[in-house]
Structures are given as structure tokens and as C-alpha cells.
FIKOLZA-1660 file (N, C-alpha, C; in steps of 0.1 Angstrom, whole numbers, plus 5000, padded with zeros to 4 digits):
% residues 64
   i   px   py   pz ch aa at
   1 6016 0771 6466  A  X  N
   1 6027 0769 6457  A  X CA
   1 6021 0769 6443  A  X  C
   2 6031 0776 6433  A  X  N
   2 6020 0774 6420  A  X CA
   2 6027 0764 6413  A  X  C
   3 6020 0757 6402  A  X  N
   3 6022 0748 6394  A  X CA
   3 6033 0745 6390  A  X  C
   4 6045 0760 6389  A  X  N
   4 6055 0759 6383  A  X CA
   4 6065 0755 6391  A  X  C
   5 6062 0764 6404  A  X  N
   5 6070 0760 6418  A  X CA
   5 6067 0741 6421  A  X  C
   6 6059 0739 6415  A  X  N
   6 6057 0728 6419  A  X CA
   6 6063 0719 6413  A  X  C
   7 6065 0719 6399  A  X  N
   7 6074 0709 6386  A  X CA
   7 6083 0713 6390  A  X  C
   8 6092 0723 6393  A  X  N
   8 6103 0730 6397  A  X CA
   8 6109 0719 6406  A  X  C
   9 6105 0721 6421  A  X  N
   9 6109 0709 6431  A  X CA
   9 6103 0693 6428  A  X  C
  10 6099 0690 6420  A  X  N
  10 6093 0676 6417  A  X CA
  10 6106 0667 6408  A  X  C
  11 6108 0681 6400  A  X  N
  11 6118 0678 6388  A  X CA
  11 6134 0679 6396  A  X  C
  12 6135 0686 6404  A  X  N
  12 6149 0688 6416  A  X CA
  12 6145 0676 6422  A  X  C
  13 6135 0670 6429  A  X  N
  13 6132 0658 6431  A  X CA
  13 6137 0644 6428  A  X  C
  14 6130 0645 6417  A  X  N
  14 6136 0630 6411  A  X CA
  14 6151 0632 6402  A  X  C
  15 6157 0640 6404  A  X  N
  15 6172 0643 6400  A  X CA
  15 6179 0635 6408  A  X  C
  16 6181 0637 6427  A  X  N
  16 6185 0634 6434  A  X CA
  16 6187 0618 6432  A  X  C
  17 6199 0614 6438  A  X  N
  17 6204 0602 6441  A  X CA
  17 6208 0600 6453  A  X  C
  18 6199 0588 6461  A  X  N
  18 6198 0588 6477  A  X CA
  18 6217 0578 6476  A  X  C
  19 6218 0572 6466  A  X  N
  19 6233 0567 6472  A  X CA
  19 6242 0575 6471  A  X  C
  20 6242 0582 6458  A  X  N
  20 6253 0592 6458  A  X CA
  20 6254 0602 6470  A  X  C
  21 6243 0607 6474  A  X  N
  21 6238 0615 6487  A  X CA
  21 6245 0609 6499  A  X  C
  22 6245 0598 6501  A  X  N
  22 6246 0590 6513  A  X CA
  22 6261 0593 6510  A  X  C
  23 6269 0586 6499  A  X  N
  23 6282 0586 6498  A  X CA
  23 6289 0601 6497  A  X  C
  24 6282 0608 6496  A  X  N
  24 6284 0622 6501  A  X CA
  24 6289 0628 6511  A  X  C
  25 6279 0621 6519  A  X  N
  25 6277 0628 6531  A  X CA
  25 6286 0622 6539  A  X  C
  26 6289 0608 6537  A  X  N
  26 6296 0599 6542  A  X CA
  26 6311 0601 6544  A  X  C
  27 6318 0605 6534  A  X  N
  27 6332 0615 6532  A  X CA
  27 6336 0618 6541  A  X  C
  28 6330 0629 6541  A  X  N
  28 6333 0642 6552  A  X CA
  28 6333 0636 6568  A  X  C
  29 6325 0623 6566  A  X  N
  29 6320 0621 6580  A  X CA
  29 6333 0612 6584  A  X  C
  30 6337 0607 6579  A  X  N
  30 6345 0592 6583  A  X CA
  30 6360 0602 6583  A  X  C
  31 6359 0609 6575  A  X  N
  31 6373 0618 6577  A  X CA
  31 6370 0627 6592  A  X  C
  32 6360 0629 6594  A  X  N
  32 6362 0637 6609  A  X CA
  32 6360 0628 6621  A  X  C
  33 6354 0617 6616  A  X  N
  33 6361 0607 6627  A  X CA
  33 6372 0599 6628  A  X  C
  34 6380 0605 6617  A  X  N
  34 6395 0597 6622  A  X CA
  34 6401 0608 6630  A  X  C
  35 6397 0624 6622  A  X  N
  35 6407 0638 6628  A  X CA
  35 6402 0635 6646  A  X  C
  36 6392 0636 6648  A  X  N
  36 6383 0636 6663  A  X CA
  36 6393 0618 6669  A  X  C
  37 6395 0610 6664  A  X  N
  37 6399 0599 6671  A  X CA
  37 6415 0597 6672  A  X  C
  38 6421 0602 6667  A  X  N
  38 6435 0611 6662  A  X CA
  38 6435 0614 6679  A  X  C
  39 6430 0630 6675  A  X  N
  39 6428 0640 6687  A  X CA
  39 6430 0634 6696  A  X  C
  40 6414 0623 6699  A  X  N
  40 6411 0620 6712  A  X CA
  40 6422 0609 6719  A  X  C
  41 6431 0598 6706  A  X  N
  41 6440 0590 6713  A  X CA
  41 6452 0601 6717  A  X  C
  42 6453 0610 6717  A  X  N
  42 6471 0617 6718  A  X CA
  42 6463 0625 6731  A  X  C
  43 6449 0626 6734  A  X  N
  43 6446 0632 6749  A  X CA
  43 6450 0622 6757  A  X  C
  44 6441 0610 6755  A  X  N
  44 6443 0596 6765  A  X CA
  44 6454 0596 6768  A  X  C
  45 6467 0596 6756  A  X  N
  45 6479 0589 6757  A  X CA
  45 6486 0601 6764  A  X  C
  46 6483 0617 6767  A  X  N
  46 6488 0621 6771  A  X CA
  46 6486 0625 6788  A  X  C
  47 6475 0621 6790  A  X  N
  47 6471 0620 6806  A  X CA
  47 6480 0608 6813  A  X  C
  48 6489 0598 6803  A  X  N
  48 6495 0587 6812  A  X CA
  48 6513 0592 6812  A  X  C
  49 6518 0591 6829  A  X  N
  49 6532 0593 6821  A  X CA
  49 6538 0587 6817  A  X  C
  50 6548 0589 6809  A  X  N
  50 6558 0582 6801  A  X CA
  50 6567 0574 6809  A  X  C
  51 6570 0561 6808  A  X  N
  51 6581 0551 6809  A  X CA
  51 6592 0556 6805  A  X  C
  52 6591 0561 6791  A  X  N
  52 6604 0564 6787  A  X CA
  52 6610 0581 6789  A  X  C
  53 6622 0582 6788  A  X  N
  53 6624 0597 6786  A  X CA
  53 6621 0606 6776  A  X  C
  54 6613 0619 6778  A  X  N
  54 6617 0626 6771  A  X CA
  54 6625 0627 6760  A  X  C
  55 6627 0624 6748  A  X  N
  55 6638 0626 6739  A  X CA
  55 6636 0643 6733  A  X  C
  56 6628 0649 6736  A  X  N
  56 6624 0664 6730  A  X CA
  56 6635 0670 6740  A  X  C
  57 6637 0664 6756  A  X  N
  57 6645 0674 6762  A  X CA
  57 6660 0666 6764  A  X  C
  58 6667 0658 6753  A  X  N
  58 6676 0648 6757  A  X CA
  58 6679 0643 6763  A  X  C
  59 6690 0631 6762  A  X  N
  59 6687 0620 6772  A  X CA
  59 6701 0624 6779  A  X  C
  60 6700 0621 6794  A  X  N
  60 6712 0629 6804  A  X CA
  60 6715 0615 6806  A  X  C
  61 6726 0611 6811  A  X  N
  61 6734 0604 6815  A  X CA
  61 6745 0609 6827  A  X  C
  62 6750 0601 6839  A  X  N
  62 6752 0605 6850  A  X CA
  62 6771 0600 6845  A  X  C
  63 6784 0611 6848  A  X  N
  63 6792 0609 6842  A  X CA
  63 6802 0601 6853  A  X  C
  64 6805 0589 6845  A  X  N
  64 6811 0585 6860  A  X CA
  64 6827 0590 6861  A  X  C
% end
């Protein structure tokens, strides 16, 4: 590596900020673990059947 390549990444080096970095990175992360925990409760909750009725296919009633 030559000298210059070398101040080059030294100087990109100590630029960097490990918290800002962290809080960076961190963003993106906590937002894809709510979209992924979202997801994953509407699978759970959709493997169980429903107590109640359907309201998507209305509610029938028996006419007396």
C-alpha cells in the first residue's frame, strides 16, 4: 500500500463515528423487527380459528 493509500484510509479512519455508526445501523434494524414481528403475529394468529364470525363474509342470522 503506498503512503498515500495509506493517509487516505487512516484519515477515512478517524472520520468515522462508532456511535453514529451504531445508531445507524440500528434504524433499519429495529424497523425490520417490528415489520418481521407484525408478519409473524398475523401468521400465529392466523393458524387459530376464530371464536368470532367472519365479518369480511357478513353476519347471517336464521329468520324466524
Amino acid at each position: 500500500m503506498s503512503p498515500q493509500q495509506e493517509a487516505e484510509l487512516t484519515t477515512y479512519r478517524d472520520s468515522l463515528n462508532p456511535a453514529d455508526l451504531a445508531r445507524r445501523i440500528a434504524e433499519p434494524q429495529e424497523r425490520l423487527l417490528v415489520l418481521a414481528k407484525d408478519k409473524t403475529e398475523h401468521l400465529y394468529l392466523a393458524s387459530f380459528p376464530s371464536a368470532l364470525p367472519d365479518v369480511r363474509r357478513g353476519i347471517r342470522v336464521q329468520a324466524s
